[in-house]
C-alpha positions as CSV (number, residue, x, y, z in Angstrom):
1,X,11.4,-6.5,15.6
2,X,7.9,-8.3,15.4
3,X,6.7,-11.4,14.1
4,X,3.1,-12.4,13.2
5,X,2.7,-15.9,13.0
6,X,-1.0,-17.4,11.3
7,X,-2.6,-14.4,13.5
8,X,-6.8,-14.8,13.4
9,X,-9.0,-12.2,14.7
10,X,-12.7,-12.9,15.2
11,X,-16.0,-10.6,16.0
12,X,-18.5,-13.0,17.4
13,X,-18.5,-16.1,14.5
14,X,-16.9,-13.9,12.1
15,X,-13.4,-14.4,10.8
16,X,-12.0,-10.8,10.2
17,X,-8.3,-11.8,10.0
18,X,-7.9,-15.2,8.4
19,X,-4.5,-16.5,9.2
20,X,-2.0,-14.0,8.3
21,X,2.1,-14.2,9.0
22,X,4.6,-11.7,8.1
23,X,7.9,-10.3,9.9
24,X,9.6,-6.7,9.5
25,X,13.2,-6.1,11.0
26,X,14.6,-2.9,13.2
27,X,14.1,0.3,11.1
28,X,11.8,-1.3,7.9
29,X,9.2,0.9,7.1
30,X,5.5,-1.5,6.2
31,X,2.3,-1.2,4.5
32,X,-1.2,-3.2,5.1
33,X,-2.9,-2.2,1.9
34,X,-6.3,-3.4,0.9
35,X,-10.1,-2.5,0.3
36,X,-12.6,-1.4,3.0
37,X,-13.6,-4.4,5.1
38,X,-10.4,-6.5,4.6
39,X,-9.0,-6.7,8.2
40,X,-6.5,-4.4,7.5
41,X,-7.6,-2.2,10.4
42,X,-8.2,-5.0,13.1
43,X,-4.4,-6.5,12.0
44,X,-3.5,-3.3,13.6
45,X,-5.5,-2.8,16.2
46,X,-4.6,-6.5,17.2
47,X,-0.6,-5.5,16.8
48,X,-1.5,-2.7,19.1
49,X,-3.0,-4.3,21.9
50,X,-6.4,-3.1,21.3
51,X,-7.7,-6.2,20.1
52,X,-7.7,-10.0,21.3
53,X,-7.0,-12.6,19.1
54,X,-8.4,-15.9,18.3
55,X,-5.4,-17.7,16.7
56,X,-2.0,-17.8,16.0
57,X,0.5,-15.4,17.4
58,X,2.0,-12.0,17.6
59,X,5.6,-11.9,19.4
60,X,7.8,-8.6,19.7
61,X,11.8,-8.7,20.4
62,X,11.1,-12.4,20.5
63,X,8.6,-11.9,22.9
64,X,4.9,-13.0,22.6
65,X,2.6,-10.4,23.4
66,X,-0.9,-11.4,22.0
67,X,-1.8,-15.3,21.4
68,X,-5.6,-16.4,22.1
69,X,-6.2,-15.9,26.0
70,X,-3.3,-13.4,26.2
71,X,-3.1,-10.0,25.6
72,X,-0.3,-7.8,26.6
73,X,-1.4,-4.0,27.4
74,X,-0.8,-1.9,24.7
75,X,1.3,0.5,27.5
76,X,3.4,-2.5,27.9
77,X,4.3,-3.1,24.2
78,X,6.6,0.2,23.1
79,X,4.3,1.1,20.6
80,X,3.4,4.3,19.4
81,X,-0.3,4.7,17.8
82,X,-1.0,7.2,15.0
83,X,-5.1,7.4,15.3
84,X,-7.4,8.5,11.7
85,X,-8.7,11.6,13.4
86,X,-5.1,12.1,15.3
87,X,-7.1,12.2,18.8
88,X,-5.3,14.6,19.8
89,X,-6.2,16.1,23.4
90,X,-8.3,19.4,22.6
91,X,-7.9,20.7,26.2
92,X,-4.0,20.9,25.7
93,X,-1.8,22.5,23.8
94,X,0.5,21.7,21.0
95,X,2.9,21.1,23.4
96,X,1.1,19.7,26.6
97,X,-0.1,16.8,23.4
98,X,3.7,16.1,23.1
99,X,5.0,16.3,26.3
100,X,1.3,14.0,27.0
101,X,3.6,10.6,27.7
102,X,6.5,11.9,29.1
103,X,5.6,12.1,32.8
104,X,8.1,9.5,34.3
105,X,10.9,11.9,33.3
106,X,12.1,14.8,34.6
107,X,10.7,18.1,33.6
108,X,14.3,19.1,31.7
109,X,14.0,15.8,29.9
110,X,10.2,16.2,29.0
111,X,11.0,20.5,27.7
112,X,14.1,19.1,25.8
113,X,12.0,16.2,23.7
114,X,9.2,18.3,23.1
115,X,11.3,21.3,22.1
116,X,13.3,18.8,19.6
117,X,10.4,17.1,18.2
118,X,8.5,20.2,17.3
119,X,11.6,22.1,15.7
120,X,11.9,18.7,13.6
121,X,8.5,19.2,12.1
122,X,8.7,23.5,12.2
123,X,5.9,23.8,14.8
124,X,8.2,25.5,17.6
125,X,5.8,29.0,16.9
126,X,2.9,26.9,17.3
127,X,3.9,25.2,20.5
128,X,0.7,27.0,23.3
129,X,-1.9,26.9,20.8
130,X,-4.8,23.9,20.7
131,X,-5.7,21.9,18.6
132,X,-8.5,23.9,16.6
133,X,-6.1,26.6,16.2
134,X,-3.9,24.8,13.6
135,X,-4.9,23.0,10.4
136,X,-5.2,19.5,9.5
137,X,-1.7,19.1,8.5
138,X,-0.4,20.8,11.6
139,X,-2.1,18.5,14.0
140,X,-1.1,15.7,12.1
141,X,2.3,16.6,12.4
142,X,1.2,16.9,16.1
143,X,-0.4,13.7,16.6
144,X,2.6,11.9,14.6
145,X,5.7,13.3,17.1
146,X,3.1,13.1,20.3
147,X,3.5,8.9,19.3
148,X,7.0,9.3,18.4
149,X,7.7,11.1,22.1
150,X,8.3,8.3,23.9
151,X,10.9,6.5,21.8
152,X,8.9,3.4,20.8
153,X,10.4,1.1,19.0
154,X,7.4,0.1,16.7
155,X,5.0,2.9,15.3
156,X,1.1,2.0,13.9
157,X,-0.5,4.4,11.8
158,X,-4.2,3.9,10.8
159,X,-4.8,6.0,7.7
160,X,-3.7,9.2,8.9
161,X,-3.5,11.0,5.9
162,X,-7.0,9.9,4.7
163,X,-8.8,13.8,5.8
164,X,-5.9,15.5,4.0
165,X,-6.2,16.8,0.6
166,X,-4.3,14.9,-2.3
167,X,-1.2,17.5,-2.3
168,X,-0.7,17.9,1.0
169,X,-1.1,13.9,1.8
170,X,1.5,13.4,-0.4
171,X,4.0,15.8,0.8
172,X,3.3,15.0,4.8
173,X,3.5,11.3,3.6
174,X,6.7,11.6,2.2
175,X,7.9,14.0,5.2
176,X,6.6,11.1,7.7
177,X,8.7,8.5,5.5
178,X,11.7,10.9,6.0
179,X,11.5,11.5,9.8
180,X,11.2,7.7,10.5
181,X,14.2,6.4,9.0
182,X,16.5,9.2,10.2
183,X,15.2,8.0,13.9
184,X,15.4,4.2,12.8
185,X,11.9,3.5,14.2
186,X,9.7,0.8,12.7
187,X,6.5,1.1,11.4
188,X,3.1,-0.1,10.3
189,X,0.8,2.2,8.1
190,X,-3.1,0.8,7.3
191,X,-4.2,2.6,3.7
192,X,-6.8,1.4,0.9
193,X,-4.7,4.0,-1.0
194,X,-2.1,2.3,-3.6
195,X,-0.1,5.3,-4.4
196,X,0.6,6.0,-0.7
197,X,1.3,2.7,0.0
198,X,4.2,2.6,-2.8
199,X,5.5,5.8,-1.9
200,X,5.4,5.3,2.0
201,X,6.1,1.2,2.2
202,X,9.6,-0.7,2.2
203,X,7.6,-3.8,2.4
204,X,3.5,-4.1,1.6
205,X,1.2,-6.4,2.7
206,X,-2.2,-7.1,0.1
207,X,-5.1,-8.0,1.9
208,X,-8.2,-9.0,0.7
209,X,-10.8,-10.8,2.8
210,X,-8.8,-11.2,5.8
211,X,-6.5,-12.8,3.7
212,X,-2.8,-11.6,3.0
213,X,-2.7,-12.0,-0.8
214,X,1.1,-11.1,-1.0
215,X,3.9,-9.4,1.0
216,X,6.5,-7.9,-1.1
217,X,8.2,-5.0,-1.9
218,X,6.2,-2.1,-4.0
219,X,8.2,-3.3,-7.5
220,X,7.7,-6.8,-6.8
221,X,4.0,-5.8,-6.5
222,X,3.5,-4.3,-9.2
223,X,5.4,-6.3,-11.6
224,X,5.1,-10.0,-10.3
225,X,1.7,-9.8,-8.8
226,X,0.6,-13.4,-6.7
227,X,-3.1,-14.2,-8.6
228,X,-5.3,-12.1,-10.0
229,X,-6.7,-10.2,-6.8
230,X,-2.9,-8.3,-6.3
231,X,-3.4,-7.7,-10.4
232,X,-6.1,-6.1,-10.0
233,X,-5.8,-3.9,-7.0
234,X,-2.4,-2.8,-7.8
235,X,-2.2,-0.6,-11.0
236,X,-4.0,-0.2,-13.7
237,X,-3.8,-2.6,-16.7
238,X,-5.9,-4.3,-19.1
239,X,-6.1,-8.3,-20.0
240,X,-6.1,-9.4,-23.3
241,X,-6.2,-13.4,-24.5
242,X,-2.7,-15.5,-24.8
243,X,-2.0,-18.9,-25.7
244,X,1.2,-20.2,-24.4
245,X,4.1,-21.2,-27.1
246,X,6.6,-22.5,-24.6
247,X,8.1,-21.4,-21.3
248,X,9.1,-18.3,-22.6
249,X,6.4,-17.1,-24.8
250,X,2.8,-16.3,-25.2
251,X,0.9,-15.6,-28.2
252,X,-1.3,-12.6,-28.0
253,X,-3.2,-10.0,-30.7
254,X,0.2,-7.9,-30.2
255,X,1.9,-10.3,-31.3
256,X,4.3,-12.9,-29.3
257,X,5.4,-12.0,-26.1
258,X,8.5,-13.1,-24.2
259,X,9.2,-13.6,-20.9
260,X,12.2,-13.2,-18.7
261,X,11.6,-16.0,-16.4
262,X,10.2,-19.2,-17.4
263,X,6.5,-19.9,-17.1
264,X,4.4,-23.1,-15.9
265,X,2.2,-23.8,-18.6
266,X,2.6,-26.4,-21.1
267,X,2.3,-25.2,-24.9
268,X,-1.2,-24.7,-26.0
269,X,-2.4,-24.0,-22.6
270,X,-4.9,-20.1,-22.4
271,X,-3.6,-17.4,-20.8
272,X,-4.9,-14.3,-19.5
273,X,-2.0,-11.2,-20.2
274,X,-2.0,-8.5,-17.7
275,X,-0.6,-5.4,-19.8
276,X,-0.1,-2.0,-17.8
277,X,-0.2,0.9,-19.6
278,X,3.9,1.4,-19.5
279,X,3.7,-2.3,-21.8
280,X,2.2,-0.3,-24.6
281,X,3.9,2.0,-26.6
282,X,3.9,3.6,-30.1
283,X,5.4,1.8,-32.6
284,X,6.8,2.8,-36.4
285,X,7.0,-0.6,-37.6
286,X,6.1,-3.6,-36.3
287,X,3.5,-2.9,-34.7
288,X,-0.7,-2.5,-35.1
289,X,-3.1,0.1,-35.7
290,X,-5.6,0.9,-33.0
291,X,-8.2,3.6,-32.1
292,X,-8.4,6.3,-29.2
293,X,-11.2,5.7,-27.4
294,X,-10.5,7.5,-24.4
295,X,-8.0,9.9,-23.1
296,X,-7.4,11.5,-19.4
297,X,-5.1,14.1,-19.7
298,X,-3.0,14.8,-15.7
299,X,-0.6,17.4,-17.0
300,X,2.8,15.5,-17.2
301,X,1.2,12.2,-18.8
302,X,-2.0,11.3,-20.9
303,X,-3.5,7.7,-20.4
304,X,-4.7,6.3,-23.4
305,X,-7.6,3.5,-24.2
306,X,-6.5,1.7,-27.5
307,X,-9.3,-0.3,-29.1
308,X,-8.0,-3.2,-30.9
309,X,-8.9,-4.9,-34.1
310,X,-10.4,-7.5,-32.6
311,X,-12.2,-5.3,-30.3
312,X,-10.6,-5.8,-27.3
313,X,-8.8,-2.3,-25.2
314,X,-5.6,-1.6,-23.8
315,X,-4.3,1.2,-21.8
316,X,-1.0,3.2,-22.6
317,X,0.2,5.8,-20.5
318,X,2.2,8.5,-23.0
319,X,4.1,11.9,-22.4
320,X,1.6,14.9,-22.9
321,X,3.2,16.5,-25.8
322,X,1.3,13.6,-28.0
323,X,-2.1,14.5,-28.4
324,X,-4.3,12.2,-30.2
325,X,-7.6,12.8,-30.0
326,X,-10.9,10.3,-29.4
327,X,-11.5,8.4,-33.1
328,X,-7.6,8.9,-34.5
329,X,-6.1,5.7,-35.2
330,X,-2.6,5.2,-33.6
331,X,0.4,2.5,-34.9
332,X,1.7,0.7,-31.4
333,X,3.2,-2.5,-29.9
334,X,3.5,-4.7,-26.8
335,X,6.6,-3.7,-25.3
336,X,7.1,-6.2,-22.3
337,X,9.8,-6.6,-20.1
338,X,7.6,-9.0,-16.6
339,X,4.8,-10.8,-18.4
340,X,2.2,-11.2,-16.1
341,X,-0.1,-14.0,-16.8
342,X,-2.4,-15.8,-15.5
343,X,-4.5,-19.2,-16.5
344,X,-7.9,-18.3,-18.0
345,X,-9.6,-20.6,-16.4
346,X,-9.8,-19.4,-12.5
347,X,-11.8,-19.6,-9.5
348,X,-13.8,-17.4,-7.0
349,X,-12.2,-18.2,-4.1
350,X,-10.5,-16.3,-1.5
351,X,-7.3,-17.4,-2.5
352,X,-7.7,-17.3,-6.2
353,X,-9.8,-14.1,-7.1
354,X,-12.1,-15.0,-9.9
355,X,-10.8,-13.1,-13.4
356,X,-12.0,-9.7,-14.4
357,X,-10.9,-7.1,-16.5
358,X,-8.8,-4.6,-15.4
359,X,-10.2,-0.9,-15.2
């Protein structure tokens, strides 16, 4: 479905998008995830047609549409375009904004599409009001089937749910997600928002300086993370100290840790062990005492911050009905099942993000 080969976007001398490639097939469902400021938002403005490009190549249907001197209109591609603020026409209606791209077909086609699309997202009673009549969900809802009218076969969404509250962004996300892959239409969301990305993305592209980090599925994300940047942007986790034993285990203050796929380090080499806070859980026996420092209760869950003998912290996220307080001393282990580690000795360089703790 589209193909972006070592793509480069520039604003006057400065390199905004930095060589990126990535494919996604008929019906895949994609994120570009990443801070503010890390191309995320020109990538997709570039895919759209909106912006020229200064390198590599962006091809549709095996057909090129942008390479530096050539840009294809963005009419011309079959793309639909989700905007931030939804841009939706305030003169019209609910269903003049649907019906917006239909003009080449006949008026029975154009009442029939805008009639389905709006009983698919259960604004049929809102149909002759405008815009500021109809909250921020509704006219999302509005802005999303006002793209989809035209049948593209490749839909780009930049941040829509960011002026949503957190419930609702969730719920319209997940109702977005749904209506997508019953039509079968590819798409593109931007977000600096991790959750959404997971819960939105088949596939999810980490960017960070122009750079794609990784592009990998959410698990694969979160559990096999590229370098240090991905580690640190995706989930929460804390690092603690290893020294490698062999290919299969790492010595840490927990105690050894094992693998299940061989490592690249020679024995004796330091390590740097990414923990998240499902790797940490209370232990009977075997295990070692450690402190409450902190707690955040969120109903369901409680996240805990263990200090350490030696001083050092590590997060464990625990079912609410334990409820140790700041100062008790807790009995717990490393229970690991993807080590993620890293050599302790990195550098600050695009591609290698210089180590930090996690927070």
């Amino acid at each position: 479905m589209l193909k972006v080969t070592d793509l480069r976007c520039k604003y006057d001398d400065h390199t905004v998008v930095d060589g990126i490639s990535f494919s996604i097939e008929q019906g895949d469902i994609c994120c570009l995830l990443g801070p503010s400021g890390c191309g995320k938002t020109t990538a997709l403005r570039a895919l759209a047609g909106f912006q020229e490009i200064s390198g590599g190549e962006i091809s549709m249907q095996q057909k090129v549409v942008s390479k530096p001197g050539m840009t294809m209109p963005p009419e011309q591609r079959d793309i639909g375009m989700v905007f931030q603020d939804y841009a939706l026409f305030p003169h019209l209606s609910v269903a003049a904004n649907v019906q917006f791209g239909l003009k080449q077909k006949e008026l029975s086609q154009q009442k029939q599409i805008v009639d389905g699309l709006l009983a698919l997202v259960n604004l049929g009673d809102f149909r002759d009001r405008y815009p500021h009549e109809i909250s921020g969900g509704q006219q999302q809802r509005v802005a999303l089937i006002r793209a989809m009218a035209t049948g593209p076969k490749l839909l780009l969404l930049d941040e829509p749910f960011s002026n949503l509250d957190a419930e609702l962004k969730k719920r319209l996300s997940l109702e977005v997600r749904d209506i997508l892959k019953q039509y079968g239409i590819s798409a593109i969301l931007v977000t600096h928002d991790q959750d959404e990305a997971f819960a939105f993305g088949d596939k999810i592209g980490v960017l960070d300086q122009g750079i794609l980090q990784q592009w990998d599925t959410p698990f694969n994300l979160y559990h096999q993370p590229a370098n240090r940047f991905v580690a640190n942007f995706v989930g929460q986790g804390c690092v603690l100290p290893g020294m490698s034993i062999d290919r299969y285990n790492i010595a840490t203050e927990l105690g050894t840790l094992t693998s299940d796929t061989p490592n690249e380090w020679p024995a004796d080499t330091p390590l740097e062990i990414l923990l998240r806070p499902d790797d940490i859980v209370l232990s009977k026996d075997n295990g070692i005492d450690a402190i409450v420092e902190k707690r955040v209760f969120s109903g369901s869950a409680t996240l805990y911050c263990f200090r350490l003998p030696t001083g050092s912290c590590v997060e464990s996220l625990l079912p609410s009905h334990h409820n140790y307080q700041v100062g008790e001393t807790v009995h717990i282990k490393a229970n690991v099942e993807h080590l993620i580690a890293f050599s302790k000795i990195s550098h600050n360089t695009k591609n290698s993000p210089q180590s930090e703790p996690l927070s």
